[in-house]
C-alpha positions as CSV (number, residue, x, y, z in Angstrom):
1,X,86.2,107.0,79.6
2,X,86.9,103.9,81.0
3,X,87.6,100.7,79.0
4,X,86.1,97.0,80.0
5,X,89.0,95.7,78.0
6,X,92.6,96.7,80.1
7,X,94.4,95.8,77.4
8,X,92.7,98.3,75.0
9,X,96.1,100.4,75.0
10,X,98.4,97.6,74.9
11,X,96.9,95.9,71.9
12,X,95.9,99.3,70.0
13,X,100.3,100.1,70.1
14,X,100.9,96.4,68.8
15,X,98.2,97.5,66.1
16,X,100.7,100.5,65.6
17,X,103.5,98.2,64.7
18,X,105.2,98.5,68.3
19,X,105.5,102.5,67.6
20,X,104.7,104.0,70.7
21,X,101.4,105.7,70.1
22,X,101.5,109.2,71.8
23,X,98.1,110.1,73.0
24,X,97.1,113.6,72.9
25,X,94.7,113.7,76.3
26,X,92.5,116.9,76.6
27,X,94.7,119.7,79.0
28,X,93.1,119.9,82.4
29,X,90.3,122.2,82.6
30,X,90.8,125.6,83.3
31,X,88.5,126.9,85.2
32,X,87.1,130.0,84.2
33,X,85.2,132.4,86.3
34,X,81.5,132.3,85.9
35,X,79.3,135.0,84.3
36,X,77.2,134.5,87.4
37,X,80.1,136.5,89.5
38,X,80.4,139.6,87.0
39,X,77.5,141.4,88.6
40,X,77.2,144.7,90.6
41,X,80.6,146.7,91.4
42,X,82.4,143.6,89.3
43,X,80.3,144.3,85.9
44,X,82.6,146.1,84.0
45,X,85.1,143.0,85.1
46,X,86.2,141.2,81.3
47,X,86.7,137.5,81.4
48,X,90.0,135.6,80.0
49,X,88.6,132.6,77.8
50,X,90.0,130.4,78.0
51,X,92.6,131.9,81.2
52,X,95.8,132.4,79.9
53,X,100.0,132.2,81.2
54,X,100.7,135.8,82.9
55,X,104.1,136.8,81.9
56,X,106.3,136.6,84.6
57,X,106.8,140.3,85.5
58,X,109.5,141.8,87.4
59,X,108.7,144.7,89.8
60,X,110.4,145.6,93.3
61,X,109.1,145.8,96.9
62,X,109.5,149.0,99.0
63,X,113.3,148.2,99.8
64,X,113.8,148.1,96.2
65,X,114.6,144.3,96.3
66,X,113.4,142.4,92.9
67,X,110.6,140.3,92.9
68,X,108.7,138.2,90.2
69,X,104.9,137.6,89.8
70,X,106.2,133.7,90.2
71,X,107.2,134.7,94.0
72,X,103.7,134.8,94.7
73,X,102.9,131.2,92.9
74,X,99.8,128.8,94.2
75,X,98.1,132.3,95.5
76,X,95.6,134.0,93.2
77,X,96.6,137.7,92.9
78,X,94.9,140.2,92.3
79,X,98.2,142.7,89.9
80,X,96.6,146.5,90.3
81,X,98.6,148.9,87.7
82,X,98.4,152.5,89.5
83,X,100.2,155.7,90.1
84,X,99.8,158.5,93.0
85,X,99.1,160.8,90.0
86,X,95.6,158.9,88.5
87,X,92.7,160.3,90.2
88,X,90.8,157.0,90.1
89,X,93.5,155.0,91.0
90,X,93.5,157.1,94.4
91,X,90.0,156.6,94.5
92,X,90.0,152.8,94.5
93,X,93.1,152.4,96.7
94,X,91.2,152.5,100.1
95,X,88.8,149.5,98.5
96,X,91.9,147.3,97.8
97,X,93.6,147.7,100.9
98,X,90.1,146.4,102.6
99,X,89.8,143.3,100.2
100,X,93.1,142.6,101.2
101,X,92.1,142.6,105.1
102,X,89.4,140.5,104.3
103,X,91.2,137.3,102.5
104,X,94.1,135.1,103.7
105,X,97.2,136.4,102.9
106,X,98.7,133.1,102.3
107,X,95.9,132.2,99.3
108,X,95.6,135.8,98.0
109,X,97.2,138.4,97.6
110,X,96.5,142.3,96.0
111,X,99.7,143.5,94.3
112,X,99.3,147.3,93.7
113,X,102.1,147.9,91.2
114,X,103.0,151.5,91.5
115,X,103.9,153.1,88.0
116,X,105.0,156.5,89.6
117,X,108.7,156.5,88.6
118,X,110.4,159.8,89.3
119,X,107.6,159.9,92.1
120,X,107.8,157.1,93.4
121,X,109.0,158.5,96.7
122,X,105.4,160.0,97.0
123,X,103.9,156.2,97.1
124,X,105.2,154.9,101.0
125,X,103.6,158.7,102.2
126,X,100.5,158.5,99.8
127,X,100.4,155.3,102.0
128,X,100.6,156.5,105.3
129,X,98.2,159.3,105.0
130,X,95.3,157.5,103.6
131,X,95.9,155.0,106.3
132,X,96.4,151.6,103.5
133,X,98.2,149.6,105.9
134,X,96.6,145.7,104.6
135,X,98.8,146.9,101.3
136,X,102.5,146.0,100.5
137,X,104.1,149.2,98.7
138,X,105.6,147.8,94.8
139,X,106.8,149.9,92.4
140,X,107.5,149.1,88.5
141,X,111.3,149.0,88.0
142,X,111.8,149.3,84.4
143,X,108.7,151.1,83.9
144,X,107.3,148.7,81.3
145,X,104.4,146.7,83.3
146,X,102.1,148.2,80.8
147,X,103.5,146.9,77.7
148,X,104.6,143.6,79.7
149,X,100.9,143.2,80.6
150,X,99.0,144.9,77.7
151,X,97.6,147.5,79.4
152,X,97.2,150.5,78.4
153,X,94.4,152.4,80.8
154,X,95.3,153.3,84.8
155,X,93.9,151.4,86.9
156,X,94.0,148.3,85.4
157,X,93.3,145.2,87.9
158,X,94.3,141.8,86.5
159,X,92.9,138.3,88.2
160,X,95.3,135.6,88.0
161,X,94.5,132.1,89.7
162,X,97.3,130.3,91.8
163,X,98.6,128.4,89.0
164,X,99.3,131.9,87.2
165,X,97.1,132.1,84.3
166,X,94.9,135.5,83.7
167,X,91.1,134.8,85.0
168,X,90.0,138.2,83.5
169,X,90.7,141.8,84.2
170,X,89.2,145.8,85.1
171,X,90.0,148.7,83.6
172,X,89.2,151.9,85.7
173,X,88.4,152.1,89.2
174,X,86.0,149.4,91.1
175,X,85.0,148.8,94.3
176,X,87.0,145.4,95.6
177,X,85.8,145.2,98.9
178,X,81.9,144.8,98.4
179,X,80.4,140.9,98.2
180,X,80.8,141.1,94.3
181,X,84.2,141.4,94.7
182,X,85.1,139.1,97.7
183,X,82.6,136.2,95.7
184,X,84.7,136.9,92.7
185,X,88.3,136.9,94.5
186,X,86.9,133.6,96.2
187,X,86.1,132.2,93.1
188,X,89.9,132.9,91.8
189,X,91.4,131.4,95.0
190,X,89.5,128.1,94.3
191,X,91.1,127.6,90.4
């Protein structure tokens, strides 16, 4: 709203009694992403509203170094719960390595989070054999991305925009790669 008067603020602290008035201005908007988007292979896709903070997980890459969800800020992400164990998580695994082909690494990025503890030696060959080679391997160190991320059905796919806040997420296996999914990753990437 803009003011003919400049010295609207000025005069309306002196009103105050010199306090200094604090001024609560509306957050910025967050973006949420439109019901337009959640259509075809991305229907069963459940909106955040309003998007909120992720927690700031800690998981670790295939040579067992420690990462954060933090060391992939100002890219949306799109965090994949899994294990070499879930049928549908096996399923779906071809479909995110293709989305990830398809988008700029630098702006997005899939993180397939494996949950396979005392298998998790089975992930880099489960890798190799069905040819996923757009995918980074990460594995769930303390075993407690579930509870950290409140889910509690494998797959789970959680959208978070660049500025890390939850956009919405999947439960069960989906097909990323098809135009629903690209529109909707696009639509992340842009928050």
């Amino acid at each position: 709203m803009a003011y003919p008067d400049r010295d609207f603020l000025p005069r309306r602290r002196a009103l105050l009694g010199g306090a200094l008035a604090t001024i609560a201005l509306p957050a910025a908007a967050q973006a949420e992403i439109p019901q337009s988007l959640i259509t075809g292979s991305m229907a069963r896709f459940k909106r955040a509203r309003p998007p909120k903070p992720v927690p700031d997980l800690e998981f670790l890459d295939v040579n067992n170094q420690p990462l954060r969800l933090s060391d992939f800020a100002d890219q949306a992400r799109l965090i994949n719960l899994w294990a070499t164990w879930c049928a549908p998580c096996v399923k779906e695994m071809p479909s995110l390595d293709r989305l990830q082909a398809n988008m700029p690494r630098d702006r997005f990025m899939v993180l397939p989070i494996s949950l396979d503890g005392p298998t998790k030696a089975k992930v880099v060959p489960f890798y190799k054999e069905r040819n996923l080679f757009d995918l980074h391997v990460y594995y769930d160190k303390d075993r407690t991305a579930m509870s950290v991320l409140g889910v509690s059905l494998l797959p789970t796919s959680i959208l978070v925009d660049p500025a890390g806040r939850e956009l919405g997420r999947l439960e069960g296996d989906a097909d990323w790669d098809t135009l629903d999914g690209l529109s909707l990753m696009r639509a992340a990437m842009a928050n």
